[in-house]
VOPAGU-2260 file (C-alpha; in pm, 1 decimal, decimal comma):
REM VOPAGU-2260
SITE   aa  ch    i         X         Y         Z
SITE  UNK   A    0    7119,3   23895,1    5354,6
SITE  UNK   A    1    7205,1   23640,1    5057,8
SITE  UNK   A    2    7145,8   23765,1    4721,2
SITE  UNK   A    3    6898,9   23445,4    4675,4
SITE  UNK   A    4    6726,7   23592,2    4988,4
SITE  UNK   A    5    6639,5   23872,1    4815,8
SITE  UNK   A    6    6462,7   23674,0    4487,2
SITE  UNK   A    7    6137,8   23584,1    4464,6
SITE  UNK   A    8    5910,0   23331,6    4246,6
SITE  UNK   A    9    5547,0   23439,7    4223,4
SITE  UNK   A   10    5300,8   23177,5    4103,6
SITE  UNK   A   11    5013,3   23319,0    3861,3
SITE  UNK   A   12    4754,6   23154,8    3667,5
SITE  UNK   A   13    4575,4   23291,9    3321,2
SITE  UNK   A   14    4366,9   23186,6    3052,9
SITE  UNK   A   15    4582,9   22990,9    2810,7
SITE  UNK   A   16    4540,8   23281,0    2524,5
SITE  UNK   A   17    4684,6   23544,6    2772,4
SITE  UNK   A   18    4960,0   23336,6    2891,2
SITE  UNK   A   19    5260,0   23491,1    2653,9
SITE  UNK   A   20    5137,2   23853,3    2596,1
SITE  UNK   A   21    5180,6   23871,1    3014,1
SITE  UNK   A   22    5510,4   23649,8    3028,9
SITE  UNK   A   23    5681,2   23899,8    2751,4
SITE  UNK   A   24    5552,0   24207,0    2935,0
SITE  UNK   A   25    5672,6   24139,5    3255,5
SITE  UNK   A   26    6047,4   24053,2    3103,5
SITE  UNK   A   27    6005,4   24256,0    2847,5
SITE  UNK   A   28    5943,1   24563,5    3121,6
SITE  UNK   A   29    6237,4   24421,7    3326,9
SITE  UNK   A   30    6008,4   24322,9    3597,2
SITE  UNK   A   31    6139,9   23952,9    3544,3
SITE  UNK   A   32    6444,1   23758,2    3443,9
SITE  UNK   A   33    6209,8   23472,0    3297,1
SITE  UNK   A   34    5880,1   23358,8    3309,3
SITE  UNK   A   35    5790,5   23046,5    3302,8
SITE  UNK   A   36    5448,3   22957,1    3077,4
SITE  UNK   A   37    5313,0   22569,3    3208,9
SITE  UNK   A   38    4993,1   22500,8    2990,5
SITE  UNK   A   39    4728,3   22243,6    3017,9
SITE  UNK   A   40    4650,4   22322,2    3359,6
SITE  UNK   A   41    4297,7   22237,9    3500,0
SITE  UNK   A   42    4127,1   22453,3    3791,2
SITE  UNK   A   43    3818,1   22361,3    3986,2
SITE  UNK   A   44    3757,4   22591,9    4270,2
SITE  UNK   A   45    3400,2   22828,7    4374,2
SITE  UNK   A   46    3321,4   23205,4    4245,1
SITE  UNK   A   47    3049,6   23391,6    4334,0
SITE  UNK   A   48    2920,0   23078,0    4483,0
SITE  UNK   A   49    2931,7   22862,9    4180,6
SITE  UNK   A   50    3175,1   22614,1    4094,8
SITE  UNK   A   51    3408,4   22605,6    3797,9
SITE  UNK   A   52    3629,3   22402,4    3635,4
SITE  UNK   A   53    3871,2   22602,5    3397,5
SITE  UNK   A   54    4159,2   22505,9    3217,1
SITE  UNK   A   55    4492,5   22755,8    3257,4
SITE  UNK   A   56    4821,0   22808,3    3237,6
SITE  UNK   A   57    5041,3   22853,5    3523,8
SITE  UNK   A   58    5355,0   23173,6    3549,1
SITE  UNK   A   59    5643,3   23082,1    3679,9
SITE  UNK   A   60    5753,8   23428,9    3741,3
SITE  UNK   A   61    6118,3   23492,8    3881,6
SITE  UNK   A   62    6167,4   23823,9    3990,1
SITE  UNK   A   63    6368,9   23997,4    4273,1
SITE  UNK   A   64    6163,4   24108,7    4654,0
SITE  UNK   A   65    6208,8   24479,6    4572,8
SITE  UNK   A   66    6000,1   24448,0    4210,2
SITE  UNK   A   67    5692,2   24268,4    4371,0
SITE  UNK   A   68    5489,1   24572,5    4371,5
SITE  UNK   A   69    5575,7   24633,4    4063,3
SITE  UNK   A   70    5474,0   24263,4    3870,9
SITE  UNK   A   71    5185,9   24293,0    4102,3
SITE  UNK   A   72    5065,9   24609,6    3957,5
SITE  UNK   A   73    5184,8   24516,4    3583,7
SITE  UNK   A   74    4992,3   24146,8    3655,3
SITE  UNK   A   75    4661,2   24399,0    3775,6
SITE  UNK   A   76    4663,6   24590,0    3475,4
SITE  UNK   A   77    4692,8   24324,7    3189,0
SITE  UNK   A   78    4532,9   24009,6    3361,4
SITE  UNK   A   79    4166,3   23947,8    3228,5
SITE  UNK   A   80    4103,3   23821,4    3581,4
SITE  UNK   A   81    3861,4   24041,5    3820,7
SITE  UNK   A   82    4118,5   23894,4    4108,1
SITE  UNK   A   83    4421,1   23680,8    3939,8
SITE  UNK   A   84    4600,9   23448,9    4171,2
SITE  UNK   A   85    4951,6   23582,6    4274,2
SITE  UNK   A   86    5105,7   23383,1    4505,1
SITE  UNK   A   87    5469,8   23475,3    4653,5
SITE  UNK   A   88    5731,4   23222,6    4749,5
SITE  UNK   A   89    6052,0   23330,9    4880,5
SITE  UNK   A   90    6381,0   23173,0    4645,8
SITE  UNK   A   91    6574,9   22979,8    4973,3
SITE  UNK   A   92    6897,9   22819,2    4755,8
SITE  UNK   A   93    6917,0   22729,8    4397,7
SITE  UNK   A   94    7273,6   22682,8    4152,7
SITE  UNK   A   95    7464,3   23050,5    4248,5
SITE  UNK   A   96    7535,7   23122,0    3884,5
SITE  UNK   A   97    7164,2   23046,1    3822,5
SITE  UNK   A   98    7042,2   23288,4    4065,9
SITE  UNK   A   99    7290,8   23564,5    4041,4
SITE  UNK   A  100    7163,3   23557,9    3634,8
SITE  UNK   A  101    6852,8   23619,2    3791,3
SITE  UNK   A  102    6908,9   23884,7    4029,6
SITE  UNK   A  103    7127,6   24114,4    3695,8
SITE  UNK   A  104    6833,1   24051,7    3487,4
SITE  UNK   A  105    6562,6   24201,7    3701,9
SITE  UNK   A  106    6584,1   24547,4    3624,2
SITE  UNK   A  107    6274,9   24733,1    3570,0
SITE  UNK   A  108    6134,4   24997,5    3828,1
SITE  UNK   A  109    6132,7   24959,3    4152,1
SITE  UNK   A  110    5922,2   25153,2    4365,8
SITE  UNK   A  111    6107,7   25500,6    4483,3
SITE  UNK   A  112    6217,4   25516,8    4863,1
SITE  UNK   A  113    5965,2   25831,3    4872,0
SITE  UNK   A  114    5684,6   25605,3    4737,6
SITE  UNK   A  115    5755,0   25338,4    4972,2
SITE  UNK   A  116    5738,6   25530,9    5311,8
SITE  UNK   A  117    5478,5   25693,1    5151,8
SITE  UNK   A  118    5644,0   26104,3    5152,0
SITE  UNK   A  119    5615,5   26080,8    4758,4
């Protein structure tokens, strides 16, 4: 497998006031090479059978596959959400010296092999 096979971007949306605190935690943690913070975002969509119309800001969150738990938990624990979008998209191709700068500048922890197969 391709070392851009194995990099992810995960799409995340926040109120505009949260936006940096959770883009420098996740690089600051190593959990991302970069983050990137797109304000002036608008969001209509239903909760709770109402609907809303919010304005956000939208994380651009490069990471690496085997540190998806990881943002996903760190993204649980500081969003103000009660269920913040994270969506995955697998990296297909993208300039080499780009992506290999990526892949060396994800590293925060990654879930043990005993946590993953669940013996730890």
């Amino acid at each position: 497998m391709s070392e851009n096979e194995q990099l992810r971007l995960v799409l995340s949306t926040c109120p505009p006031d949260h936006a940096q605190g959770l883009a420098e935690a996740l690089v600051g943690d190593g959990l991302a090479a970069c983050v990137n913070i797109i304000p002036g975002l608008r969001s209509v969509y239903r909760w709770e059978g109402e609907l809303h119309c919010d304005g956000e800001s939208l994380l651009l969150i490069k990471t690496a596959a085997d540190r998806l738990e990881s943002v996903q938990t760190r993204l649980l624990g500081l969003h103000p959400y009660e269920l913040p979008e994270i969506v995955v998209v697998p990296i297909v191709g993208g300039l080499d010296a780009y992506l290999a700068w990526v892949a060396a500048s994800v590293v925060g922890p990654a879930p043990s092999l005993a946590q993953a197969d669940g013996s730890g």
